[in-house]
N, C-alpha and C positions, 0 to 999 in steps of 0.2 A: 479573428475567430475562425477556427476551423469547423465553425457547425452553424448551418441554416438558423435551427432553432434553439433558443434559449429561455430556460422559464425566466419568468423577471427577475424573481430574488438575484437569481444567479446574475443578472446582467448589472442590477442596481449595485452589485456588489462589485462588478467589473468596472462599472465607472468608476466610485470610490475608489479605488486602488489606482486607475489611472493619472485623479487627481490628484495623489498624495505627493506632497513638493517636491518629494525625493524619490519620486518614480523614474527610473529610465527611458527614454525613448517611448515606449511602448506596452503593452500589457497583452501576453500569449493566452488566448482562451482554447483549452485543447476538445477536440470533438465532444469528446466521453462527461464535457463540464457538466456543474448541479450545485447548487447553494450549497455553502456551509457553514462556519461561523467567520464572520468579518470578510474571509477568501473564498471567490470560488471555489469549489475543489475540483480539481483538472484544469489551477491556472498556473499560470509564470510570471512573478514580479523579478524585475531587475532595478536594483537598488544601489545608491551612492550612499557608502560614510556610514547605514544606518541597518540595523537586523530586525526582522520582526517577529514576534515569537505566534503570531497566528497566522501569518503567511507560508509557517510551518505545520502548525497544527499539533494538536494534543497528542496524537501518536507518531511523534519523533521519530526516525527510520523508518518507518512503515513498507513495506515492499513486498517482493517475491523472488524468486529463486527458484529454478528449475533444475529436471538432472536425468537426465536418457540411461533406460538400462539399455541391456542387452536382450532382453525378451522382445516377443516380434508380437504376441500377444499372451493373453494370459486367460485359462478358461473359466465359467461362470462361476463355480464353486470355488475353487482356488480364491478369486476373487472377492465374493465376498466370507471368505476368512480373513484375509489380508486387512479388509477394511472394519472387519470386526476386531480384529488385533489393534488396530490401530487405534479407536475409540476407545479400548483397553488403555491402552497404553501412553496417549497422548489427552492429558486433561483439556476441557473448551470452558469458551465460558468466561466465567467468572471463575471455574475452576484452575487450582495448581498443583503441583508434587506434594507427598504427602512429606517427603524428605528434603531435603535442599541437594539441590544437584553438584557435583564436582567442582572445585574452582575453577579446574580446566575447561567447564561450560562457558564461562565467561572471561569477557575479552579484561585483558590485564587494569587494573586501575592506578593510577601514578598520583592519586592525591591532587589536591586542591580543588573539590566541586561536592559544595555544599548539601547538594538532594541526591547525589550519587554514593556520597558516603552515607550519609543517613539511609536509605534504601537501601544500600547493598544487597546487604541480609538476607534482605525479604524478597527479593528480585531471585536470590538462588534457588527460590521454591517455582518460582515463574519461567526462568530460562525453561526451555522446551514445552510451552506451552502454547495455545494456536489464540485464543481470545476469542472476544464476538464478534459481531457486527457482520461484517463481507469477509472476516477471513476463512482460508478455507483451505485443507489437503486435496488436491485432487490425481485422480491414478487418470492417463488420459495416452490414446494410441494417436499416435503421429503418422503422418501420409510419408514421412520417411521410414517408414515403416516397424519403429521401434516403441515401444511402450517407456510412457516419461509420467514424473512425478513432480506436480508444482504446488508451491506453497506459500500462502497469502499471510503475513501476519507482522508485528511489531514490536516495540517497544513495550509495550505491555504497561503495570504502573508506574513502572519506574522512566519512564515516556511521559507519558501522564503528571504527576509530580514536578517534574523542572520543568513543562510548560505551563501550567499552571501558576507555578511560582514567578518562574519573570514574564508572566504577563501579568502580572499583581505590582510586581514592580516599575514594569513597561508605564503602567496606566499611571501609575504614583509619580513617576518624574516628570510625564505627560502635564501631568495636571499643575506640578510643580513651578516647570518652566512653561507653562501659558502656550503649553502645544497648538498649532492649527490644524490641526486635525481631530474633527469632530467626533467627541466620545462614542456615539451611537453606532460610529463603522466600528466599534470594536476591532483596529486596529492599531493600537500603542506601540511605539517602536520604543528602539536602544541606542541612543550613540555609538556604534562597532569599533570604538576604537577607547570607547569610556570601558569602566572596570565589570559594569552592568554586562556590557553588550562583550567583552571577552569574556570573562563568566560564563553567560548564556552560552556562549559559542561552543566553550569547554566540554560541557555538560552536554549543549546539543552534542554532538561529536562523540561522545559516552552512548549514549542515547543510541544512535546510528549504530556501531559497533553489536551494541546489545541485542537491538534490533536481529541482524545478523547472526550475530552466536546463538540468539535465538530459534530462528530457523533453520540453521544446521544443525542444534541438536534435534530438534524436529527431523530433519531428512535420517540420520543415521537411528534414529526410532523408527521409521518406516523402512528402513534398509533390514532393521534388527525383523520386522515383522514380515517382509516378504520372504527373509532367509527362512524362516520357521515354516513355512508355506511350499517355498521354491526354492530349487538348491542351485546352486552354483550360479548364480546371477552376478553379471559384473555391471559397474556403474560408472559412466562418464564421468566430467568435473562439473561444478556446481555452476550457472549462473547467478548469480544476485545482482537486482535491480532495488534500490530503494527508491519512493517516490513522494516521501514529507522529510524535505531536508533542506539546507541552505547551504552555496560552497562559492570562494573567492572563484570566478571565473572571467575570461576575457574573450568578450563581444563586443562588433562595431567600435576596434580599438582601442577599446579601456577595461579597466580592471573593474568589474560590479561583482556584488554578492546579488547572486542567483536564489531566490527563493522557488523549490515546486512544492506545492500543493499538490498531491492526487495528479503530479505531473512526474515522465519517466526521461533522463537525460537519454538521447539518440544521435550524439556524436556520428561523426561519416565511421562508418563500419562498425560501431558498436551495438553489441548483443544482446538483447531486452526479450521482456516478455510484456504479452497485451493480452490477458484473459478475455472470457467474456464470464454471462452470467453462469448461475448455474443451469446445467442441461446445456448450454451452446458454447459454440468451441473456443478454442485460447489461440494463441498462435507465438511464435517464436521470431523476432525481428532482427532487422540489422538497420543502425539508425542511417539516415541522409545527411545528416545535420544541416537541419535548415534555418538560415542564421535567422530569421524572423520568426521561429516558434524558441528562442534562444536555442535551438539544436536540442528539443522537447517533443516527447509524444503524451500520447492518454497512456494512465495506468489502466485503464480497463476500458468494460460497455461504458460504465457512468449510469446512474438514476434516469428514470425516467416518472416515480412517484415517491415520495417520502414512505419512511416505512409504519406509519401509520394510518396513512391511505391505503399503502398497498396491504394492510392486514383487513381495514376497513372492507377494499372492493375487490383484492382476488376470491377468487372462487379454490379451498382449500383441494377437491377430489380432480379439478379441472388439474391445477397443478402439480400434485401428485401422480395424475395419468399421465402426463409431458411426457414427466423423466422417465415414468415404465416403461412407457413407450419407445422411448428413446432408447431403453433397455440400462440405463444408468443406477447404479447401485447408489443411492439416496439416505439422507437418516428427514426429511419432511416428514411430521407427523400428527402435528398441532397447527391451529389456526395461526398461532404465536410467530411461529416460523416463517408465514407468507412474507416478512419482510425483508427475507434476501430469495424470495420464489424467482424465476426467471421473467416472471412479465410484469417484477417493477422495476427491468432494464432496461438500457436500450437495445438496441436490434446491432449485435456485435457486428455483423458486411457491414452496416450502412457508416459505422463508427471508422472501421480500416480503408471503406474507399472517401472517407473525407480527407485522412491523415498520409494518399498513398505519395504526397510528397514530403513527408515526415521520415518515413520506413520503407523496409522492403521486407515482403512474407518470407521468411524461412523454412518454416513446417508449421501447418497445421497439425492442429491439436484437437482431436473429440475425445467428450468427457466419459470415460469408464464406470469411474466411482469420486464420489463427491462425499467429503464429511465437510458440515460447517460449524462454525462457532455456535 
């Protein structure tokens, strides 16, 4: 574990997966952990033979993606036009396009995955879309002195959908073959080499992809919206980091399917991003690979209260003054909202000097302008 403290759910959740017969070696709890459903989220399972569709999670690809302009900053007004354009122009939410977007929005499909073709369709109204929960657009100035745009989001339903589905089936074969593995960790696996567990695979693998084209049509929407704003801005290459995913990899000699939850791969020299909440900074990494976190950081701060505690016990105007303060362009409005406020997270330093043999800081990031789901 890379973190002192751990609420219980979260740990109780950590032993079960350690238990599970076909656990590798070890189980990686990254700083930023917090209960989720069956998996911590911010852990690492490495698995023999078998996939598990919630050691994934319901949002499939889920991640971020960064991208440096060229601006050095950007002034008040200018700003928030940009972030008005952009709520314009990029549905949250629950919401999507009123139209269905280009095929070219979406990553090609080769047939044979069951809840991918059935979605399709209805996924071309989603591509370019940001969702709820923690995800988020944010316009943020970097201590390398350039103004960068990062963006939190996923799979959307079409995510949702094929996890749901072979965890349905996960539990059925479970139950069929006399599983040892106790229904109530809401954990049911696949055989990875049965028809189930390539399937899933397939579909995960869509999923990802989607994920992805997802977020870039998101970035060239806020590209479209700072040109309207600001002229002649040019923009780096894109990062993308996804952090709910599973992939054939080789640790401590052998070949395991790597499951992260709410966990970001940090390879020796590979290029990640590690948010924090809203209002506090993000930062830009280069991984260590350190072969005991399987070569894994945190996707983020990580929780520090569920989000109906924290609607329960922030204080909605305390919160709102933060970000003013802070001078941060915000869309907080309603009581509703306190569940992604900045103080039901953790405290983003304390999170990157847990993990600093994980990473290594590349640019700091303070937050400009925040829209959230």
């Amino acid at each position: 574990m890379w973190l002192d403290n751990i609420e219980h759910g979260a740990l109780e959740q950590a032993k079960n997966i350690s238990n599970l017969p076909f656990a590798f070696s070890h189980i990686a709890i990254m700083p930023d952990s917090h209960q989720g459903y069956g998996m911590p989220i911010g852990a690492v399972l490495a698995t023999k033979d078998v996939i598990v569709p919630n050691a994934v999670g319901v949002d499939i690809g889920c991640g971020m993606c960064a991208m440096r302009t060229s601006l050095s900053d950007i002034e008040r007004d200018d700003l928030k036009k940009i972030h008005d354009l952009i709520q314009k122009f990029i549905p949250v939410g629950f919401n999507k396009h009123e139209h269905q977007q280009p095929e070219r929005s979406m990553p090609e499909y080769k047939g044979g995955c069951e809840i991918v073709e059935r979605e399709y369709e209805k996924a071309r109204y989603q591509v370019g879309t940001l969702g709820g929960g923690n995800h988020f657009i944010e316009i943020q100035k970097g201590s390398d002195g350039r103004v960068w745009v990062m963006i939190h989001s996923g799979s959307r339903n079409i995510g949702y959908k094929v996890a749901q589905h072979y965890d349905k089936i996960a539990k059925k074969m479970n139950e069929r073959y006399f599983s040892s593995v106790p229904s109530d960790w809401q954990l049911p696996f696949l055989p990875f080499n049965s028809f189930e567990g390539q399937s899933y695979k397939k579909e995960m693998d869509y999923c990802i992809e989607f994920a992805f084209a997802n977020r870039m049509l998101m970035m060239e929407f806020v590209q479209v919206c700072i040109s309207m704003v600001i002229h002649g801005v040019e923009y780096g290459g894109v990062i993308n980091k996804p952090h709910n995913f599973a992939a054939f990899e080789h640790h401590f000699q052998r070949n395991l399917i790597i499951h992260r939850k709410g966990a970001t791969r940090a390879y020796v020299g590979e290029i990640g991003m590690i948010p924090g909440s809203q209002g506090s900074k993000s930062f830009i990494v280069q991984g260590k690979g350190n072969d005991m976190s399987f070569k894994s950081c945190s996707h983020g701060a990580g929780r520090v209260m569920g989000r109906k505690q924290a609607i329960r016990e922030l204080n909605l105007e305390q919160e709102k003054s933060k970000m003013d303060d802070l001078g941060v362009l915000h869309n907080i409005e309603t009581v509703d909202q306190l569940d992604e406020a900045d103080g039901a997270y953790k405290d983003i330093d304390e999170v990157m000097e847990n993990q600093s043999d994980l990473v290594d800081i590349l640019v700091e990031l303070t937050p400009m302008a925040v829209i959230k789901g």
